[in-house]
C-alpha positions as CSV (number, residue, x, y, z in Angstrom):
1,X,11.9,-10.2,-9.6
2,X,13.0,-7.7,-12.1
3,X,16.8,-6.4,-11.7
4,X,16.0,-2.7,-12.2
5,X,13.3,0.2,-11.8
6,X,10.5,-0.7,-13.8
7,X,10.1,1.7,-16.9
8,X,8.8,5.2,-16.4
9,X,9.6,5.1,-12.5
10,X,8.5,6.6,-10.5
11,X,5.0,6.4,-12.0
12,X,1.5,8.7,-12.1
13,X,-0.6,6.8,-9.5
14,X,-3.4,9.2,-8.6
15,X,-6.0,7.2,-10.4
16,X,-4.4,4.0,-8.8
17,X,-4.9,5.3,-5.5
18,X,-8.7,6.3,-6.0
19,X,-9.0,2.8,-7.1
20,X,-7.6,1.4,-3.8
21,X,-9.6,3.8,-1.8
22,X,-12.6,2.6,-3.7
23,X,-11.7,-0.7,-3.0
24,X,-11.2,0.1,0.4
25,X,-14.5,1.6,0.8
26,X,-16.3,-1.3,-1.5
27,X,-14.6,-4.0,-0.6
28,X,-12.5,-3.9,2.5
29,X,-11.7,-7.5,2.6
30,X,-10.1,-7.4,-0.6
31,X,-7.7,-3.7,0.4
32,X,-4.5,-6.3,1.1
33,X,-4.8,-9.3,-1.5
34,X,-5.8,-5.8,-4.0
35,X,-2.6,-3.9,-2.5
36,X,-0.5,-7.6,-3.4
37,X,-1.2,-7.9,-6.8
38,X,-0.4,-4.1,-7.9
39,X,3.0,-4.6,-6.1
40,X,3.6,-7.7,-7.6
41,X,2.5,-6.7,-10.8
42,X,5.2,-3.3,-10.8
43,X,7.8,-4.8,-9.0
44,X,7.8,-8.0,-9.5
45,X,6.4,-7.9,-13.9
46,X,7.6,-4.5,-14.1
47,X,4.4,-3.5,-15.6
48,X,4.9,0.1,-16.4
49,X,1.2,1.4,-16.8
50,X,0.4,0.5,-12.8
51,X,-0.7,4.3,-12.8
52,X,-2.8,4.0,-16.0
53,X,-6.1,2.3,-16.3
54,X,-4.8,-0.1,-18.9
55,X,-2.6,-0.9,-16.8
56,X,-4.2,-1.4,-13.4
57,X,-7.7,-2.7,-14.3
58,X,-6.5,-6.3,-15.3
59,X,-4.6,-6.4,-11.9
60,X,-8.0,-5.1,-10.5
61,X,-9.9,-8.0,-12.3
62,X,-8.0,-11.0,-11.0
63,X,-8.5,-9.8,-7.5
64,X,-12.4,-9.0,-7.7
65,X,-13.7,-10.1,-10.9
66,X,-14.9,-8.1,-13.4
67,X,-18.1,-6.8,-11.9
68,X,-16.5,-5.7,-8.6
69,X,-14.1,-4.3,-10.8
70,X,-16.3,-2.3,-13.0
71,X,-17.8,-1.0,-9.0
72,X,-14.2,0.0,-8.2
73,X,-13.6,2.3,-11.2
74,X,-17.5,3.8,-10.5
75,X,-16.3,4.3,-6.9
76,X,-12.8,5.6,-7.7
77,X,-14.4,8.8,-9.7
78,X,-16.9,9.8,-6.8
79,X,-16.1,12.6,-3.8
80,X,-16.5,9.3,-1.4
81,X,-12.7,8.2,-3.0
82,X,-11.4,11.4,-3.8
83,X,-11.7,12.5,-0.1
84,X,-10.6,9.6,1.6
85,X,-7.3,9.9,-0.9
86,X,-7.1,13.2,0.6
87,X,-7.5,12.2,4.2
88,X,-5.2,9.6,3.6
89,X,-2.7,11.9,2.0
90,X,-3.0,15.0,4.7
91,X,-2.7,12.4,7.6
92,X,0.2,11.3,5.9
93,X,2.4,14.1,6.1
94,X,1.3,14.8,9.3
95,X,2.5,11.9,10.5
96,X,6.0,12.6,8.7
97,X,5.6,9.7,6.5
98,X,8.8,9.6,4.1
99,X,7.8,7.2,1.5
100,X,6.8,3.3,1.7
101,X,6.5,1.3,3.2
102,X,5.8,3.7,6.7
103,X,4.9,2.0,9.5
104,X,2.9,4.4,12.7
105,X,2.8,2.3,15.5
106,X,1.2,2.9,19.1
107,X,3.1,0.9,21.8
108,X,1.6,-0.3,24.7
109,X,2.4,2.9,26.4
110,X,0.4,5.0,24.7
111,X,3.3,6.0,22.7
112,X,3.4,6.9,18.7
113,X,6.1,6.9,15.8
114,X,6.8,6.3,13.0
115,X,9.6,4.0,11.0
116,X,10.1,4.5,7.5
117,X,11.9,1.9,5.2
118,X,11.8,-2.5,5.5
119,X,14.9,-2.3,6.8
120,X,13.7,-0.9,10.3
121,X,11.6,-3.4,11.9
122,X,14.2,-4.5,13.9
123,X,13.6,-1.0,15.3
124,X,9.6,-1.5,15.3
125,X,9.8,-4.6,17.3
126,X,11.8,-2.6,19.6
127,X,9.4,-0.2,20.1
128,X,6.3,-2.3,20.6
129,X,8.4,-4.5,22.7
130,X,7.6,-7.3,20.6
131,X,9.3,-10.9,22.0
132,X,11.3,-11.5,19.1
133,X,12.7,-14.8,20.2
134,X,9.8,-16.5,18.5
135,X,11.5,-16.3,15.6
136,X,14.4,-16.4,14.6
137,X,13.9,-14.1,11.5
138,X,14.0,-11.5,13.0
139,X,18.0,-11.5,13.9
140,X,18.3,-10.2,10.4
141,X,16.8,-7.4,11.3
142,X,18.9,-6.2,13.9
């Protein structure tokens, strides 16, 4: 893990994004393991390109090969992409989101919010009333 922002933060990730909505829309299986790897890869190798294609396409490749890749970046460039990003983004900020990670959840009483930030699941569990004696993790979280 690296010890302090990665260079250049916070980075240019529009064309990271239409990337991950291409994937999204390519190959949905692959969204999280995808979604992994670019996290690791800034916050974890500090790369500092994660919003350049130089620096995202490698990432890309590991996690569908180069021909899915090369399917991705097609995708990434076409209205299909570019409106779901924009979807994406406007139901976003409708929601309030405040940054990553943002969590909307729908409790079993037909009830929606939002939590913003790792450090509030505790509150998340609370809200879906999730039995959180299962594990005891989540005593941190309180």
């Amino acid at each position: 893990m690296i010890s302090q922002m990665p260079e250049g933060f916070p980075p240019l990730t529009l064309a990271t994004q239409r990337a991950l909505c291409a994937v999204s829309l390519k190959f949905p299986e692959k969204l999280v393991p995808t979604l992994d790897a670019l996290f690791r890869s800034f916050w974890a190798d500090g790369n500092p390109k994660i919003g350049q294609p130089e620096g995202f396409v490698p990432v890309l490749e590991n996690v569908l090969g180069k021909n899915g890749t090369q399917e991705v970046l097609q995708a990434a460039n076409q209205p299909e992409a570019k409106s779901l990003l924009s979807a994406n983004t406007d139901r976003a900020f409708k929601s309030g989101a405040f940054g990553l990670p943002w969590f909307e959840c729908t409790n079993s009483s037909g009830k929606t919010e939002g939590f913003w930030g790792i450090d509030h699941l505790g509150q998340v569990a609370n809200f879906l009333e999730l039995d959180r004696s299962a594990d005891s993790g989540f005593r941190a979280l309180l």
